[in-house]
PASEBA-1860 file (N, C-alpha, C; in nm, 3 decimals):
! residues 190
1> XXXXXXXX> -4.723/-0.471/-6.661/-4.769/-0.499/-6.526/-4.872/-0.611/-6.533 ~ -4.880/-0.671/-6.480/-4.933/-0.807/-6.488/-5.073/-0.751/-6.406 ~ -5.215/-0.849/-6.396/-5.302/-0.824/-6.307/-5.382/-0.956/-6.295 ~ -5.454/-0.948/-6.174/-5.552/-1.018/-6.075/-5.602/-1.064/-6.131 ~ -5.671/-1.200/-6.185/-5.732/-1.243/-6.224/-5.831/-1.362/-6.167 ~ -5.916/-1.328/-6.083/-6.047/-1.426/-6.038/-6.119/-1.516/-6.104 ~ -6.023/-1.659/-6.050/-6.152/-1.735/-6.167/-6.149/-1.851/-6.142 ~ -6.364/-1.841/-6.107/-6.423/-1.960/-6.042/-6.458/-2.027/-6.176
9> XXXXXXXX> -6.545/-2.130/-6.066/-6.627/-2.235/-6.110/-6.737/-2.186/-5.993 ~ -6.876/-2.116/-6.031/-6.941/-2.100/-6.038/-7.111/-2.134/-6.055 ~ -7.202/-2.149/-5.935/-7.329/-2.182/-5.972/-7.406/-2.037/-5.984 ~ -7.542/-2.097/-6.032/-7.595/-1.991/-6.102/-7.658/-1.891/-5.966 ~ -7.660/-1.955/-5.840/-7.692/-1.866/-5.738/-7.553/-1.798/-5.646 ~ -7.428/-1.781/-5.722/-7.321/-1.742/-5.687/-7.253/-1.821/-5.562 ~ -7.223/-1.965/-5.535/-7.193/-2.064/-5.483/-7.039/-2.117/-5.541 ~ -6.942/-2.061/-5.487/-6.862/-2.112/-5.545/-6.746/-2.254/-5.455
17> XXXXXXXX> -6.801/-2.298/-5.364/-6.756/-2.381/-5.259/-6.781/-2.483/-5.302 ~ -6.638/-2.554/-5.289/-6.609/-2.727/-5.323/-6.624/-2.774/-5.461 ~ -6.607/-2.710/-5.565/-6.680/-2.765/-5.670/-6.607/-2.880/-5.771 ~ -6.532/-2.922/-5.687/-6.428/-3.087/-5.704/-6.423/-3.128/-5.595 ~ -6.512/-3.127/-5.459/-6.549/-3.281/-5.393/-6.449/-3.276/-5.267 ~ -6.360/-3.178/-5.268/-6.268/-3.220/-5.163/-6.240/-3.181/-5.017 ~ -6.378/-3.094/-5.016/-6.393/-3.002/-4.886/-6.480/-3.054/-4.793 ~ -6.575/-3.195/-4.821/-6.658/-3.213/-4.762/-6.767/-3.144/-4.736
25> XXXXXXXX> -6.780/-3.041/-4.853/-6.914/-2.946/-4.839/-7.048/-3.062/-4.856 ~ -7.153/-3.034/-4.841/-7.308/-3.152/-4.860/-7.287/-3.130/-5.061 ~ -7.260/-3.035/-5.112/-7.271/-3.046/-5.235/-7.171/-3.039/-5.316 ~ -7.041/-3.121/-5.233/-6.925/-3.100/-5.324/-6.926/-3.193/-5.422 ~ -6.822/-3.124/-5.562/-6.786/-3.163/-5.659/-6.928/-3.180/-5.722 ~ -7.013/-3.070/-5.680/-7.094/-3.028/-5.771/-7.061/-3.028/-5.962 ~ -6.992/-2.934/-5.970/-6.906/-2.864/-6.118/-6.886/-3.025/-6.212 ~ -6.843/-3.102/-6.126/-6.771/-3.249/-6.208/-6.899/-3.353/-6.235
33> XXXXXXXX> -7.042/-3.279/-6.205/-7.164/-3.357/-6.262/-7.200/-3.291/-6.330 ~ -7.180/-3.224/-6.448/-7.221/-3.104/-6.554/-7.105/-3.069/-6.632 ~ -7.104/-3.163/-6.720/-7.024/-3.155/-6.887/-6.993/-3.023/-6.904 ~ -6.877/-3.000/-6.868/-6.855/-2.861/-6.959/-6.793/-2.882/-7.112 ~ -6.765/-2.986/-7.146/-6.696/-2.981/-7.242/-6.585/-2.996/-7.278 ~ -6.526/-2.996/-7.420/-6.387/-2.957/-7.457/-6.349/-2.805/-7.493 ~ -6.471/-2.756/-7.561/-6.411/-2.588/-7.497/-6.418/-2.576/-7.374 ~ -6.460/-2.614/-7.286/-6.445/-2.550/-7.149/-6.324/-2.599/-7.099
41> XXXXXXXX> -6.296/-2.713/-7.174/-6.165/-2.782/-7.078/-6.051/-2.737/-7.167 ~ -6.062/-2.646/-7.299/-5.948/-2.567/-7.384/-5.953/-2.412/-7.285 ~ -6.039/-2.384/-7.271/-6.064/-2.227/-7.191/-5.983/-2.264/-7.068 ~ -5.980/-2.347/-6.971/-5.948/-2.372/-6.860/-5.788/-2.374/-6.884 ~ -5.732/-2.444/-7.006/-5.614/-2.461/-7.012/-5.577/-2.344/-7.084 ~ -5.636/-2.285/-7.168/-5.555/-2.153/-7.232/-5.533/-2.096/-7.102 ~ -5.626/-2.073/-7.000/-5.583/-1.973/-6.901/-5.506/-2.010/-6.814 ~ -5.483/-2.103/-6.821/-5.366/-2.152/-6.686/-5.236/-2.111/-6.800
49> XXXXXXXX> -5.236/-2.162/-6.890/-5.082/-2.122/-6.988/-5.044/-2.008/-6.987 ~ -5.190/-1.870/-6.975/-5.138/-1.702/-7.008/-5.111/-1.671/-6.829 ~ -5.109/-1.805/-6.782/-5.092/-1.717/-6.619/-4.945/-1.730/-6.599 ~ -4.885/-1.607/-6.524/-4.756/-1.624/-6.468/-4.732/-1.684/-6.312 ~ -4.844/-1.677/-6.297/-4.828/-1.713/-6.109/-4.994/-1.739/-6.085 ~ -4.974/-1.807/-5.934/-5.095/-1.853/-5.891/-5.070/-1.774/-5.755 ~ -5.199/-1.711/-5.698/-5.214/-1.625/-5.584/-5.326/-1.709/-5.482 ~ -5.305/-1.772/-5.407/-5.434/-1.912/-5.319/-5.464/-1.877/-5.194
57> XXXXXXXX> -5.580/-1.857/-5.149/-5.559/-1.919/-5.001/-5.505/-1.999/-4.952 ~ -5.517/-2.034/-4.844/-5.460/-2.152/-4.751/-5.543/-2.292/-4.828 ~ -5.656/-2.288/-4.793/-5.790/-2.392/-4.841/-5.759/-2.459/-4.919 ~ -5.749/-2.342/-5.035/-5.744/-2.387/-5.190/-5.592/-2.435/-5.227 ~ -5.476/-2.327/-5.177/-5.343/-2.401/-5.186/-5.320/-2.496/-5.147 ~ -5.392/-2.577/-5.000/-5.356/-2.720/-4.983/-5.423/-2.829/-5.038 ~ -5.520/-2.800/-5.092/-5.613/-2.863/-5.197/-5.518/-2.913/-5.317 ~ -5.493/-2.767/-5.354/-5.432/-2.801/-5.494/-5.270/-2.890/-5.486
65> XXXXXXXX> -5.191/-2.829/-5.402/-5.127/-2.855/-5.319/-5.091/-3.081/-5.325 ~ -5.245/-3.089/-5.255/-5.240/-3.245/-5.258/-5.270/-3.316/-5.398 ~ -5.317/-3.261/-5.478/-5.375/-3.280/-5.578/-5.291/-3.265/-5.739 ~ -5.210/-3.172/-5.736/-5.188/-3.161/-5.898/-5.066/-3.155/-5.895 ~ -4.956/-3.233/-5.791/-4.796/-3.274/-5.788/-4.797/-3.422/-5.868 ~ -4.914/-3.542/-5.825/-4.897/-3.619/-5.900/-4.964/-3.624/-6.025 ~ -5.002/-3.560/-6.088/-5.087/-3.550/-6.226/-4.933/-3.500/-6.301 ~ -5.029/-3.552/-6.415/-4.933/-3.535/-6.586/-4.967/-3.440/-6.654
73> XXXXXXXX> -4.931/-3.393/-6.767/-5.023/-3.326/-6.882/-4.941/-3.178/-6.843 ~ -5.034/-3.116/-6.952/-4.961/-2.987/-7.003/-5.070/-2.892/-6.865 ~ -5.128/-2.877/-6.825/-5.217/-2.805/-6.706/-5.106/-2.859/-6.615 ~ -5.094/-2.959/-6.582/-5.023/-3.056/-6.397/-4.902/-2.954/-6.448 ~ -4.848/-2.980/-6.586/-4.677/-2.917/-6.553/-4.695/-2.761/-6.552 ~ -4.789/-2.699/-6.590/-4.776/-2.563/-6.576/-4.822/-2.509/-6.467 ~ -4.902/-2.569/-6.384/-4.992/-2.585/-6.241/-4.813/-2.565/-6.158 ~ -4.779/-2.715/-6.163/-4.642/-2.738/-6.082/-4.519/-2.667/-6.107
81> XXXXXXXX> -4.515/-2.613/-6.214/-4.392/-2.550/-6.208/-4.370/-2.409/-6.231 ~ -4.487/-2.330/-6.212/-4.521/-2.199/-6.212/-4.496/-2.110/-6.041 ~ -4.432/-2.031/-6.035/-4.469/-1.962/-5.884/-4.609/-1.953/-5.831 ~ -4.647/-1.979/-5.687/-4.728/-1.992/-5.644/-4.726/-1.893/-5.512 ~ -4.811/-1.843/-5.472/-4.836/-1.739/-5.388/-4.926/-1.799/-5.333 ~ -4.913/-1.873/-5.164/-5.040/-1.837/-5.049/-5.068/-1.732/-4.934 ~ -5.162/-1.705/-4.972/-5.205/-1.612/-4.776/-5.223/-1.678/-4.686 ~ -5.135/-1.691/-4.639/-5.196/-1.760/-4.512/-5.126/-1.702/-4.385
89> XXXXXXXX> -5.160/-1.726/-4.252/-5.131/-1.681/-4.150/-5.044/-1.827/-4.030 ~ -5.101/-1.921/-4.107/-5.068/-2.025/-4.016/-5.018/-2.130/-4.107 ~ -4.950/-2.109/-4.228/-4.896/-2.234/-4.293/-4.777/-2.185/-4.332 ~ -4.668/-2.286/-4.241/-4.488/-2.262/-4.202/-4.466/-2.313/-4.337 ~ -4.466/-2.431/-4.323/-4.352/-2.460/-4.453/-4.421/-2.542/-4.581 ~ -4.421/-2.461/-4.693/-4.474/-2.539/-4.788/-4.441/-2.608/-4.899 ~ -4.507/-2.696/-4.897/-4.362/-2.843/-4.986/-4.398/-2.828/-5.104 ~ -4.520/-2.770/-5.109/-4.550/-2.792/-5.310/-4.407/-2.653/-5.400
97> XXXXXXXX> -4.318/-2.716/-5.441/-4.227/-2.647/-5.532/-4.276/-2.529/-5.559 ~ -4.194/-2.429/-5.566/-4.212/-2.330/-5.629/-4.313/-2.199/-5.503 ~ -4.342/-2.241/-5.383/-4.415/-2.156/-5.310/-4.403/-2.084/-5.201 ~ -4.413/-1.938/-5.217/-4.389/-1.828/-5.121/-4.538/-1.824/-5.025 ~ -4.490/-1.817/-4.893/-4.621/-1.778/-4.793/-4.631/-1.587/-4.791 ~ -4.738/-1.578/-4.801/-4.775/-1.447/-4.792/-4.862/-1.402/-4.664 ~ -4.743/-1.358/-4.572/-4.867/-1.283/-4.455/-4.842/-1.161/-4.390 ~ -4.885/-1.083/-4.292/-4.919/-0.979/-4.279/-4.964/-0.872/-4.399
105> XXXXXXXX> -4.913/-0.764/-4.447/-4.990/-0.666/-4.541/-5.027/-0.682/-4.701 ~ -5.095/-0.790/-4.665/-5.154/-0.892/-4.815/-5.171/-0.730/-4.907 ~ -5.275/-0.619/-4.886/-5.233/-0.520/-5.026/-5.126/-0.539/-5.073 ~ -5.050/-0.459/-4.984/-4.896/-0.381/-5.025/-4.796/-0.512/-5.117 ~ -4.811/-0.637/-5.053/-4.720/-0.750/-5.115/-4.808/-0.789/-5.244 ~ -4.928/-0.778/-5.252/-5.009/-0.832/-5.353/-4.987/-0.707/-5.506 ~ -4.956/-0.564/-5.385/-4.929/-0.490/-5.518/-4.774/-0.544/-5.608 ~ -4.750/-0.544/-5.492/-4.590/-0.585/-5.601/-4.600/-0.664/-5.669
113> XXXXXXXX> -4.657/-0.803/-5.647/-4.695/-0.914/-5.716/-4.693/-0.852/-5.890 ~ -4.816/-0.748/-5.858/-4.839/-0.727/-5.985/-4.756/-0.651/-6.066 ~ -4.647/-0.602/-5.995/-4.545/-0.521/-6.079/-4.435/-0.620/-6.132 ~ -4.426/-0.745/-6.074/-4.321/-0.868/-6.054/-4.321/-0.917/-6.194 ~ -4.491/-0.974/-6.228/-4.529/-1.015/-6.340/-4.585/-0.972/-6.422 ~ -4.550/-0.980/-6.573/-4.611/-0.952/-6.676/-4.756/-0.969/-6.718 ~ -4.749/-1.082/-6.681/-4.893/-1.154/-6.709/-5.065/-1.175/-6.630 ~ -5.103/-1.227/-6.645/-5.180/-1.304/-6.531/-5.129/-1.407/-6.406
121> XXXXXXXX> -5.219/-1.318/-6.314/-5.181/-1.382/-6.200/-5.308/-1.432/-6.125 ~ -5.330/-1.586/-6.128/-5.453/-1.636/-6.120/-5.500/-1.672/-5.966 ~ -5.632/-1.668/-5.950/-5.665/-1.689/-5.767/-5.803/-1.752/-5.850 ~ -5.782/-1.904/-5.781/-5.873/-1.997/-5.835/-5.922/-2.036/-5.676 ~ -6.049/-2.055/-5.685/-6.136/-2.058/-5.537/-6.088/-1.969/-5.427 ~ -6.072/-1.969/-5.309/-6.024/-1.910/-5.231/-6.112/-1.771/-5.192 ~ -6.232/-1.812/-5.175/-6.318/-1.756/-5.142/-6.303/-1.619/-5.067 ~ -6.212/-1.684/-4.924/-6.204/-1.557/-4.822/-6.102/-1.433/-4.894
129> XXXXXXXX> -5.980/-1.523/-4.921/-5.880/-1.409/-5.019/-5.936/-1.329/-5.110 ~ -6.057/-1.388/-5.196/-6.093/-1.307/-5.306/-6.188/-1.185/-5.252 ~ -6.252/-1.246/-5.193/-6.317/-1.095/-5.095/-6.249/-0.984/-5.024 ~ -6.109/-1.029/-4.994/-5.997/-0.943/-4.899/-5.964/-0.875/-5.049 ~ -5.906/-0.932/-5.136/-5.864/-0.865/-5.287/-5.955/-0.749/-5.330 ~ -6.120/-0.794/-5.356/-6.185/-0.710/-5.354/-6.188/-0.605/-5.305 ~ -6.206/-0.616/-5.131/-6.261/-0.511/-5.069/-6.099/-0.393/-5.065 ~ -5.978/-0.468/-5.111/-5.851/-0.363/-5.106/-5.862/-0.305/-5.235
137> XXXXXXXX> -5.938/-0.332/-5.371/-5.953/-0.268/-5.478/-5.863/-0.322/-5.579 ~ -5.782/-0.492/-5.591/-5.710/-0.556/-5.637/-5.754/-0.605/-5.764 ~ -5.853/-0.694/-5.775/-5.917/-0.735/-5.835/-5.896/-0.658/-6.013 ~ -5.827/-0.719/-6.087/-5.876/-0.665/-6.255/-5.997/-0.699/-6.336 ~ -5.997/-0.839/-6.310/-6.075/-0.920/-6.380/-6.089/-1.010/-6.306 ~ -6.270/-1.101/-6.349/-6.316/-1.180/-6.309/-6.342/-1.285/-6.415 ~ -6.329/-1.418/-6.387/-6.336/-1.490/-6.506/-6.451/-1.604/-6.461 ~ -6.596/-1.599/-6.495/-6.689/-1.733/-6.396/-6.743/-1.796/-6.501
145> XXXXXXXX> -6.661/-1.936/-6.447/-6.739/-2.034/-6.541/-6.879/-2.055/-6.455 ~ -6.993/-2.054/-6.525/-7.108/-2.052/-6.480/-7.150/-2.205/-6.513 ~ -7.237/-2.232/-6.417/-7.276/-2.373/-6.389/-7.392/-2.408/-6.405 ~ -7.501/-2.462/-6.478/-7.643/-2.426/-6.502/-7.713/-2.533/-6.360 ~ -7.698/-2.480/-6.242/-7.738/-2.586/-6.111/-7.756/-2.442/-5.977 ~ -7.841/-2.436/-5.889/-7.872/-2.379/-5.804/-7.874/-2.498/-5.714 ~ -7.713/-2.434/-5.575/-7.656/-2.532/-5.494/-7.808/-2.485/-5.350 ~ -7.858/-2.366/-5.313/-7.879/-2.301/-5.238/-7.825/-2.232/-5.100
153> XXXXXXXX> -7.703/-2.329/-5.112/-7.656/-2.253/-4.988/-7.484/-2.338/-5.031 ~ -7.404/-2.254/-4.927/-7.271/-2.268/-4.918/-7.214/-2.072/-4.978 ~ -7.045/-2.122/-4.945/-6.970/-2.000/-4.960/-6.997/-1.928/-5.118 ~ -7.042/-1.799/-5.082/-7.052/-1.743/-5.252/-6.964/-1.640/-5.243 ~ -6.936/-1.632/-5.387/-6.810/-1.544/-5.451/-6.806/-1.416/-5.388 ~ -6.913/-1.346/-5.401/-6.923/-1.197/-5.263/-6.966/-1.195/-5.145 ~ -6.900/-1.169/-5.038/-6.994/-1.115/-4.971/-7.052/-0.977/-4.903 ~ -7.127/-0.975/-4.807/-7.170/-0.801/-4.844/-7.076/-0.702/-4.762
161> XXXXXXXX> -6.983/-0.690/-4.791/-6.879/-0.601/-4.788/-6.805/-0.529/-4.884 ~ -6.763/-0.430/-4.885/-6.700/-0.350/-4.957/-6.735/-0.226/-5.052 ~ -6.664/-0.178/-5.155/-6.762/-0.058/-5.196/-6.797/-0.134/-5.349 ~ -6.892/-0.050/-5.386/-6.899/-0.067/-5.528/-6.800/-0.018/-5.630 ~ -6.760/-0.117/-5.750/-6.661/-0.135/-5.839/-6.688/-0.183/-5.945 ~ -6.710/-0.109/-6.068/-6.786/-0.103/-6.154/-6.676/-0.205/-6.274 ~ -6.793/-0.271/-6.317/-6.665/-0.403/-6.391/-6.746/-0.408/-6.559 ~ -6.670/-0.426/-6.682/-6.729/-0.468/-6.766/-6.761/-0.616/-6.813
169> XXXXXXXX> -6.867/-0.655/-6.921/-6.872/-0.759/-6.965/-6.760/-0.746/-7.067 ~ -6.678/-0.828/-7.075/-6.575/-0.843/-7.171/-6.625/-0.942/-7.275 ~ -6.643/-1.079/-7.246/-6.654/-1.182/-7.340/-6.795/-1.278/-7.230 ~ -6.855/-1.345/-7.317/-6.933/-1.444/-7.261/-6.978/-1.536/-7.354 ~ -6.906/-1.621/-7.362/-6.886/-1.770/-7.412/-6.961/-1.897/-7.378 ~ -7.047/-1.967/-7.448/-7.113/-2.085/-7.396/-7.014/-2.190/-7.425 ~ -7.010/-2.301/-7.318/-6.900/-2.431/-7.319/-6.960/-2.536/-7.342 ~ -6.965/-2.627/-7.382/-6.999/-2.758/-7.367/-7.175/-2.784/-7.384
177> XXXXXXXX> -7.181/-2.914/-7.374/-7.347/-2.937/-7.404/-7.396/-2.947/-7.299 ~ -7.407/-2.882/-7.178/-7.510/-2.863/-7.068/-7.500/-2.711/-7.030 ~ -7.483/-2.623/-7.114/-7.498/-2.483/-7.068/-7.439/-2.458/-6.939 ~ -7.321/-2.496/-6.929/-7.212/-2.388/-6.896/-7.222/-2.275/-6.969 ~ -7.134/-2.177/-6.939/-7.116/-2.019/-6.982/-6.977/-1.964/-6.889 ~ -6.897/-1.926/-6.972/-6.777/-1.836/-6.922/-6.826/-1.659/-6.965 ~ -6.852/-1.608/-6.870/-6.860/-1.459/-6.841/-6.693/-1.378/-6.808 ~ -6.662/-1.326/-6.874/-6.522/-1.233/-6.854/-6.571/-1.087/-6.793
185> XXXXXX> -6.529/-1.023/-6.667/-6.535/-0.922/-6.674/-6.433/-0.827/-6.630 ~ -6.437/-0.744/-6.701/-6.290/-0.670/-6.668/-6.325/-0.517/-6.601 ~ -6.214/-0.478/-6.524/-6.229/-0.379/-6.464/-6.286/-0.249/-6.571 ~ -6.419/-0.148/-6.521/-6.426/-0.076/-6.612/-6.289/0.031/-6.575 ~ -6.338/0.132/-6.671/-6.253/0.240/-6.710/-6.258/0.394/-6.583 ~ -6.164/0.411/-6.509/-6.190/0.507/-6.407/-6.226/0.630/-6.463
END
């Protein structure tokens, strides 16, 4: 059975909005002024390779959407030619290859998801979705690359909704020469 896997790009005051420039936030593409590195940019790609599918908002699917059809490389072809899953309520037809719209009973379809695939199934930004995931009890794992920068304001990874859900530290990895940090946490044990 495959599972959920959440994973930002991350500031250190839990800010995870725009952090490649393309939303017109006041502090976008924050993340792309702070070296993460070549481990961070091997971490980024191991995990796109162990993923079987991508699960997006609307936001973030048309983002990515405009963005990683014309790119090259071993990330662009596994980005592009992997199944892709959006939620959305208001997006008819979607041209990026490979993509199913997901709407009305986002649990119930999101559970199957996970019975569909073996693997990881990744939800990269998508702020509002990841909170809907949360608060339905979806969520396996969280994966935050941490950003050593306090944005002070914009969309952060929680918000105050839902119940408490007790998660472990799995792994926490420093990246690159400006103190980044990848934090893994995985669902604890019921």
């Amino acid at each position: 059975m495959g599972k959920i896997v959440v994973t930002e790009f991350v500031s250190m005051d839990g800010v995870i909005e725009d952090p490649g420039g393309a939303e017109n936030y006041e502090h976008g593409g924050w993340s792309l002024q702070i070296d993460r590195g070549e481990d961070g940019n091997q971490f980024k790609l191991d995990e796109a390779m162990a993923s079987d599918a991508l699960l997006l908002g609307r936001v973030t699917y048309q983002g990515f959407a405009d963005a990683w059809p014309s790119r090259e490389g071993d990330f662009a072809d596994k980005f592009n030619s992997m199944p892709k899953y959006v939620v959305s309520t208001t997006l008819g037809n979607p041209e990026w290859n490979n993509t199913t719209v997901i709407s009305g009973d986002v649990g119930t379809k999101v559970a199957k998801l996970k019975e569909q695939f073996a693997n990881d199934i990744a939800v990269h930004g998508s702020a509002r979705l990841v909170n809907t995931l949360k608060e339905l009890d979806l969520v396996d794992e969280y994966r935050l690359m941490v950003f050593p920068v306090v944005l002070g304001k914009g969309k952060r990874l929680f918000t105050d909704s839902g119940d408490l859900t007790p998660f472990e530290l799995s792994e926490s990895k420093p990246v690159g020469p400006a103190g980044v940090v990848v934090l893994t946490y995985r669902r604890a044990p019921r």
